[in-house]
Each structure stands twice: as structure tokens, then as C-alpha cells.
N, C-alpha and C positions, 0 to 999 in steps of 0.2 A: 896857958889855958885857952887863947884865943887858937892858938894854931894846934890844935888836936881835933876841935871840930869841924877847923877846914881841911885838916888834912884827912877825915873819916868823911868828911863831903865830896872830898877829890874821889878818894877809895870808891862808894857809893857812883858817882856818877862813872867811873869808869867801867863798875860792872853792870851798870845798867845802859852800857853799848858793847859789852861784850856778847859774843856770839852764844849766844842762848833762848831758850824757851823754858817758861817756868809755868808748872801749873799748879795752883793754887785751891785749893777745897774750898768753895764757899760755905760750909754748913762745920767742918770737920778742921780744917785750916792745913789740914793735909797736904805738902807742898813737894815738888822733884820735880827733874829739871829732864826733859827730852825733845820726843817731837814727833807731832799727829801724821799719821799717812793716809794716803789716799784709798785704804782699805775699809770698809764698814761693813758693819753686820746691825743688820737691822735696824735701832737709830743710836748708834756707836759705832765711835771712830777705833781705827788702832793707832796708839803710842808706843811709842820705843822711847823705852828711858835708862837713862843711863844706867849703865852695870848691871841693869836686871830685865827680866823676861818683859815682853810687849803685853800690853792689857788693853781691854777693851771699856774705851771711858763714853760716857754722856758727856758731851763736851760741856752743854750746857751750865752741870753742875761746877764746873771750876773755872776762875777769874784766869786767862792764860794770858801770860807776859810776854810779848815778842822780843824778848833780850837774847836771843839765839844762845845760850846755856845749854851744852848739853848734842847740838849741829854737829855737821861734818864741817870743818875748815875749807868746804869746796863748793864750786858753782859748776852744774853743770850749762854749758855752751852749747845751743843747736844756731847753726847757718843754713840762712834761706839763702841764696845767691844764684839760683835761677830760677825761672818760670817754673810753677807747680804744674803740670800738666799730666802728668800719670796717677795712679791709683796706689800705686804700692808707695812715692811719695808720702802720701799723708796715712798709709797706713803705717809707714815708719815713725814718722813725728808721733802720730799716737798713744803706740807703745812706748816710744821711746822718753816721752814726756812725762805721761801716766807713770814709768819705771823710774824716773827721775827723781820726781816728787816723793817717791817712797822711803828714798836715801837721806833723808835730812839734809838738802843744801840748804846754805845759806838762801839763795834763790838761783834759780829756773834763767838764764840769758839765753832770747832770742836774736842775733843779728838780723839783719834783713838790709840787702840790696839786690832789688829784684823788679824786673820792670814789671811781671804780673802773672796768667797765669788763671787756671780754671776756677772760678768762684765758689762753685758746687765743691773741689776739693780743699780749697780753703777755710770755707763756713766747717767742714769735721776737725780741721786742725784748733779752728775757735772753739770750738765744742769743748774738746781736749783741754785747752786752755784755761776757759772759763770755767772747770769744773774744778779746778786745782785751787782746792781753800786749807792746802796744807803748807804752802810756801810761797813766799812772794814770785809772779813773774814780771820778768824785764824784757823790755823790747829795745834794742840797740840800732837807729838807722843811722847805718857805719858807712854808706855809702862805697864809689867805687867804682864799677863796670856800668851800672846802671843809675847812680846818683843819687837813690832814695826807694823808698817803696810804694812803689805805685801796683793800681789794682788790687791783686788779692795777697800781695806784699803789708796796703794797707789798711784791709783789713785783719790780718796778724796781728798785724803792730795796733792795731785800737782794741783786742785782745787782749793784751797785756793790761797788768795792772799799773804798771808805771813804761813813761814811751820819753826814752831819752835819743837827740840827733846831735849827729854831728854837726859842723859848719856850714857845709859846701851840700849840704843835701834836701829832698823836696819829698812831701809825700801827699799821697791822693789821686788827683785823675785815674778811677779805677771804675771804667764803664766796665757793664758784665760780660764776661767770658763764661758760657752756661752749655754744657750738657745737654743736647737736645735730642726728640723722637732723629731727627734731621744729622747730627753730629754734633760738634763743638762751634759757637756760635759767639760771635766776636762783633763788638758793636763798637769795634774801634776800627778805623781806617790809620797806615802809618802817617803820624803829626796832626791826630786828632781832627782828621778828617771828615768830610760828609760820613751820617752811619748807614749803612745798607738798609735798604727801604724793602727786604723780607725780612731782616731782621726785628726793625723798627714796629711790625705788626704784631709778630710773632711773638716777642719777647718784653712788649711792656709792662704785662703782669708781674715776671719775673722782675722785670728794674724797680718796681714801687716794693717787691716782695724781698728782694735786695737792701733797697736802700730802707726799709723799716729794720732792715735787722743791722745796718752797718750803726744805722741811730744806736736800737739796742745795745751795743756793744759800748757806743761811745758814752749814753747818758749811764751806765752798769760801774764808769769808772773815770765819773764826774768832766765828763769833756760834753761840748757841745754836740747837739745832736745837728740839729739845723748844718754847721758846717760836714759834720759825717755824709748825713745825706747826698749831699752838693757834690761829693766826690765821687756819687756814683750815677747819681741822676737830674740830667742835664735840665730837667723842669723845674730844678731847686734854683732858688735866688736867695742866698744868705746877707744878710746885713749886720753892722754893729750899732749897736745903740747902748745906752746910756738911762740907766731908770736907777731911782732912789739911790743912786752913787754907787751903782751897782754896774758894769759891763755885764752886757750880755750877745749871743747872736744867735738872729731870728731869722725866718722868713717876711720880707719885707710884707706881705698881707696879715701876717700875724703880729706886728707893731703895734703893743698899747698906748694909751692917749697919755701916760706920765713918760711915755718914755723919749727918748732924743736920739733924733739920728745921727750917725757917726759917720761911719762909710758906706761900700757897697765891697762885699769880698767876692762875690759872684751872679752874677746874670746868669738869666735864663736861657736855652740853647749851650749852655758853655759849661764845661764841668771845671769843676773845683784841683787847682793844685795848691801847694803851700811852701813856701819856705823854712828852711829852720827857725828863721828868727819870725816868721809869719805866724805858723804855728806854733812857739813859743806864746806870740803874742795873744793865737785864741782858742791858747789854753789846751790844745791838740797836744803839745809836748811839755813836759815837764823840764826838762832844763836843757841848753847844748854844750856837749862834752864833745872834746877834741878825738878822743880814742878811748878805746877801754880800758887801759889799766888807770885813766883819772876818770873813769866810770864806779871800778871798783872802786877808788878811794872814797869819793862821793858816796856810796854806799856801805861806808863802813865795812870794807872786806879788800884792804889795800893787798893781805898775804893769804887769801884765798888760794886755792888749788882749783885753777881753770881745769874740767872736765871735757874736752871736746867731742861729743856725740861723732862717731863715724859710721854709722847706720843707714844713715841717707847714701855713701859710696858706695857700703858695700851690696847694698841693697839696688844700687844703679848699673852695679857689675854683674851681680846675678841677671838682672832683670837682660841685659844687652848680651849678655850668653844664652838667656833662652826665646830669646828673638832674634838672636843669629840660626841658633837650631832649627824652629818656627819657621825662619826667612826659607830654609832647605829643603823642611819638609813638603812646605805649599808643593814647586812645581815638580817633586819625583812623584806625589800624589796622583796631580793632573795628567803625570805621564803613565805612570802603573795604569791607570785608570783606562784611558786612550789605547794602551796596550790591550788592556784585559777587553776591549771592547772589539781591537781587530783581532785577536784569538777566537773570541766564542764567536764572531761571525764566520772566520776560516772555518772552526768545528763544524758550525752549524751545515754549513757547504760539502765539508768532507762528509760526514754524515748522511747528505741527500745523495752521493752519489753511491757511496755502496750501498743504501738502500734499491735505487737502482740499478746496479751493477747485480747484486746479489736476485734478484727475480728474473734476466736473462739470464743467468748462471745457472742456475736450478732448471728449467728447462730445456737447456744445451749439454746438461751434463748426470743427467740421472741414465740410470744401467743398471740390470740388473749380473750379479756374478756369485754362481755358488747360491743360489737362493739370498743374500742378501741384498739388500736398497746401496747403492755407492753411487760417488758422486766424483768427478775426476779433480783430483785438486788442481786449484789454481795459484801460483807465487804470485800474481798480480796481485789478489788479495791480502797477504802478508805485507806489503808493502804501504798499503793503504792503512793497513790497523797500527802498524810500526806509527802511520805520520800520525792517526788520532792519539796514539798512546803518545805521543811526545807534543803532541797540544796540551795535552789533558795537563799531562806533568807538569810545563812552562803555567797552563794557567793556575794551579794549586799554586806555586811559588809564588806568581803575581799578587794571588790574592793571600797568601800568607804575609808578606810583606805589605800589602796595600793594610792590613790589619793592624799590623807592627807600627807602620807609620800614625793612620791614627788614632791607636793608641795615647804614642807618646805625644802627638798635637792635642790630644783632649787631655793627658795630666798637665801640659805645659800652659795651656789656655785654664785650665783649673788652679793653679798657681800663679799665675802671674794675669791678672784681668785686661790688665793696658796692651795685651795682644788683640790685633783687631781679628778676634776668630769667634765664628756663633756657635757657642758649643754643640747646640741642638742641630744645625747641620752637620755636625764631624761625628754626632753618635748615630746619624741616619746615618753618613758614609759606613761609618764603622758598620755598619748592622748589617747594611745592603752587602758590603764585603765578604762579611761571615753568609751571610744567607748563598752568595751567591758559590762562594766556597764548596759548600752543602753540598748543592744543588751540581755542581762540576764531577766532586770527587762521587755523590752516589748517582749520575748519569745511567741511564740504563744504557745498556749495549745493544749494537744494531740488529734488528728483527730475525736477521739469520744465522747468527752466532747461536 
């Protein structure tokens, strides 16, 4: 009798760590087992549940069990592993994340070793991130080539719902790299050096504007903010203290009168880094794992089916084919261009002189014969219309091609953004092209033709 109901307790707890979602009717007791996506209509999610069509539920009304019942057996994997610096980057992660999440994984793995990277395109990868209330996300600081996630590495990784590190790796020190009227704007010297004194003017709004939102992220998923901040702006001074047997970390001016000082984790002028085991300590990371596969076990997903996103490569091989094209088109451009400029000045020349030419002709060579007007032909003149007609010609081709060209540098800078091309100058090019095209082929003929 005794071992029946521990053997239906063993039963019992083991399927309440099996890979499932259960929801539950609270009004109905209506229960099946699937899994919400990142789809809504209106204020309803969609579920896909097992063996039958997806519906569209009020999440509200039913008690949902995270016992992944009902999941894919898989995790999808994205690798940050270098600097974010392009646009089509974080337009990959986006989609690719938001598609993720649709699939029922178990959860969403971020890796991340990455030294940093444009903030501005980091903050939409967080967006992405932070809107995913369909599946757990993880962030992996796997370390590597760069030893942890610094800058906009770290903030990803305080994105995440849960932010697990390896050993040997550090995350933080992430002054802004910002998007400016000016360019791309860097307020890091190499070895966290003096920071550029235009930048330091320019951009402190954006750092207090920054470091409110890296806060955000961290107090969204119970981590300090006070240390977030620190990591991004050097005016932060974080400390540990000690209130009602409570750890906490403040800003040393914002220390209440119960509380006790502990340390100092960072001064001011100085931006914030962390250790695994540092961050462990305040609370930045949830636990440090050696590798991923005692990741997966720790998360209850030892025989998951790793998913590897390959989006990001193929998306960096389009992008370096059509910046190679790009790279070609610029200077046949400026040369077409240079051409088409000493043609219609030859024209222009040719042109004056048989106007010229043609009014001592006309009275050197009028006669009358047989009662009509004649005029003695001249082959000089053949010769001259020969050389305009074959200007004309050369420049029709120039500018049919000057057109061609760009064309295809306006679809290609319309596709891929992280080409440094103004669109709005290449559709005047275009235009002047075509206009001047016109303008070539309907030429009026000289005065005496």
C-alpha cells in the first residue's frame, strides 16, 4: 500500500518536468496540451495544440502550466559572435527570433561572445527579445574569441530571461556605440581609454538615455539595475549593501539609513565590468555552466534537438555580393559621367563650327542654273555631320548605361541599407541621366540642314 502512492508521486513528478504546456479552463476545467505563439489578433493569442487545428484563446481565461507537453523536442540556437554593426544583422535576428518562437521550442538560445557593436542596433534585437511571452529565452555567455559580452553583446544578454556564463568569461563595459546626424559614434578608445571630448558633448543625452533603458531590461528580469547602468555610464558608482538581511546594489547617494555598506563594485569615471563568478555574485547571472550541453541538462532539455539559426551567414553573403557589385558600380558611374561630360562639350564645339562653317558657305556657293536656287556641294561637310552623328550615338550609349548603372545601385541600396549610398542622390543621378538622354537624342539639327 505504501509503495503505490510513491510510485504514482514518482509518475506525477516526472510529468510535471516533461516537456509540455497545459492549459487549463478556469471557469470550464477545459484542459489540452500545446503551445501559445507569437501571433495575436486583437487581445488573443494563437495556440497550436496538439493533433488539432490552432485557436485563438484569451490567455487570461485559462491557468497555463509550463510543463512543455505538447513542444517541439528542440531549441532553437542564434550566435552573436561578432560586432553587430550592420542593419540587415538585426533585421535577421528579428525575423528569425519572432519565427522561432512560433515553433514551440522548448526555449529560444542566445550565445553571445562578442566584444560590441552599435547600440542603436542592439536595443531592436532587445525589442524582439523582450516581446517573446511565448517561450522561455536564454542567453549563453559561451565565451571565446572575445571572452564575454561586452557592450551591445551585453545588453542582449540582460534581454534574456535567464543569462547563464561560462568560467572564464566577463560581461559589461558597454560605453555607447550610437548612430549619429555625424556617423557611427564610439565612446570607447582601445583599453578603455580617455573618451573623445566631441563625443563626450554630443552624446550624453543618448548615455543617461542608454543607460535608463539597459536599467530597464535588467530590473524587467529581476537583476540589478544600479549595476546595469554602471556598465554603460561612467557617472554610475554602484555599491553593495546589506539592509533587513537583504543584499542589495545601489548607487552609493541613494544608500538608506538601515542599510550597511559592503563594497564598492564601481567608481565613478570608470565603467562597470564583471566576472562570471562576479556576476553570479550580483545577481547579473543565474548560474555558470561549463558548455552547453550541461546547459541543456540544467534546463531540463538534456535530448533536445539543437536548431542552429543560419540566417545571420547567409544574410552576410548576400549582403558582401551586393557590396561587391556596389563597390563596381561607384567608379564606371563617375567615369560614364566624366565621359558623357567631354562628349557633349566636343558636341557643343562641333556644332559651333558648322554653324559657322555653313553661313560662309551659303554665300560662296549660291548660283543660279536652269532657273533654279543650287548650291555647289561641299564633302567637307559630310564629314563633320559623320563626326556629330557618331558623338550623338557614343553619347545615347553613355547615358543608356549611366541609367542602367543606376538603376541597379538604387535597387541594391534599397535592399540592403548598410551600403553607404544616399538614395536620394542616385534617383537625381538617375533622373539628370534620363533627362539629359532626351535632350541628346531629340537635339535639334544645325540651322542649315
Amino acid at each position: 500500500m505504501v509503495k503505490c502512492p510513491a510510485f504514482i508521486l514518482v509518475i506525477l513528478l516526472f510529468f510535471s518536468n516533461c516537456f509540455a504546456d497545459t492549459f487549463i479552463h478556469r471557469d470550464t476545467g477545459e484542459s489540452f496540451n500545446g503551445y501559445p505563439t507569437q501571433i495575436k489578433r486583437r487581445n488573443k493569442t494563437q495556440v497550436r495544440i496538439d493533433r488539432r487545428r490552432p485557436r485563438y484563446l484569451d490567455l487570461s481565461e485559462y491557468e497555463v502550466q509550463r510543463n512543455y507537453l505538447g513542444r517541439k523536442n528542440k531549441v532553437f540556437a542564434f550566435s552573436i559572435k561578432d560586432p553587430i554593426n550592420f542593419i540587415y544583422e538585426a533585421e535577421v535576428f528579428e525575423k528569425a527570433i519572432a519565427g522561432a518562437a512560433n515553433q514551440g521550442p522548448l526555449f529560444i538560445l542566445v550565445e553571445i561572445d562578442v566584444s560590441g557593436g552599435r547600440t542603436d542596433l542592439a536595443r531592436r534585437i532587445c525589442a524582439t527579445i523582450t516581446q517573446i511571452d511565448s517561450c522561455r529565452t536564454v542567453a549563453f555567455v559561451s565565451g571565446g574569441k572575445f571572452g564575454g559580452a561586452f557592450s551591445a553583446g551585453a545588453m542582449i544578454a540582460l534581454a534574456c530571461g535567464e543569462l547563464y556564463m561560462a568560467d572564464d568569461t566577463a560581461i559589461g563595459a558597454a560605453p555607447p556605440v550610437l548612430q549619429t546626424s555625424y556617423g557611427i559614434k564610439d565612446e570607447r578608445r582601445p583599453y578603455r581609454q580617455t573618451v573623445v571630448k566631441e563625443v563626450i558633448s554630443a552624446d550624453r543625452a543618448d548615455t543617461a538615455v542608454l543607460a535608463a533603458y539597459i536599467a530597464a531590461l535588467a530590473e524587467r528580469n529581476n537583476r540589478p539595475a544600479a549595476v546595469a547602468r554602471a556598465m554603460v555610464d561612467k557617472n554610475i558608482g554602484v555599491a553593495e549593501v546589506i539592509g533587513d538581511g537583504k543584499t542589495d546594489f545601489v548607487e552609493p547617494e541613494n544608500m538608506e539609513p538601515n542599510q550597511t555598506f559592503v563594497r564598492t563594485w564601481s567608481k565613478k569615471q570608470s565603467l562597470l565590468t564583471l566576472t562570471a563568478s562576479e556576476a553570479l555574485h550580483c545577481n547579473i547571472a543565474d548560474k555558470i555552466i561549463p558548455a552547453i550541453e550541461q546547459l541543456l541538462t540544467t534546463l531540463d532539455a538534456p535530448k533536445a534537438t539543437i536548431v542552429q539559426n543560419t540566417g545571420v551567414r547567409k544574410a552576410k553573403r548576400r549582403f558582401e555580393k551586393a557590396k561587391e557589385e556596389f563597390d563596381e558600380i561607384t567608379p564606371a558611374v563617375m567615369y560614364l559621367e566624366e565621359r558623357a561630360d567631354e562628349l557633349l562639350e566636343e558636341l557643343n564645339e562641333l556644332e559651333q563650327r558648322i554653324r559657322r562653317n555653313d553661313s560662309r558657305r551659303r554665300r560662296r556657293s549660291f548660283y543660279r542654273f536652269d532657273g533654279y536656287v543650287r548650291y555647289r556641294y561641299d564633302w567637307y561637310f559630310d564629314e563633320i555631320l559623320i563626326s556629330r552623328e557618331s558623338l550623338i550615338n557614343e553619347l545615347l550609349f553613355v547615358f543608356r548605361d549611366l541609367r542602367r548603372l543606376y538603376e541597379r545601385a538604387i535597387r541594391l541600396a534599397g535592399r540592403h541599407s548598410d551600403l553607404s549610398a544616399d538614395i536620394d542622390s542616385l534617383v537625381e543621378g538617375l533622373n539628370s541621366a534620363i533627362s539629359k538622354f532626351d535632350e541628346v537624342r531629340n537635339r535639334p539639327w544645325p540651322t542649315w540642314w
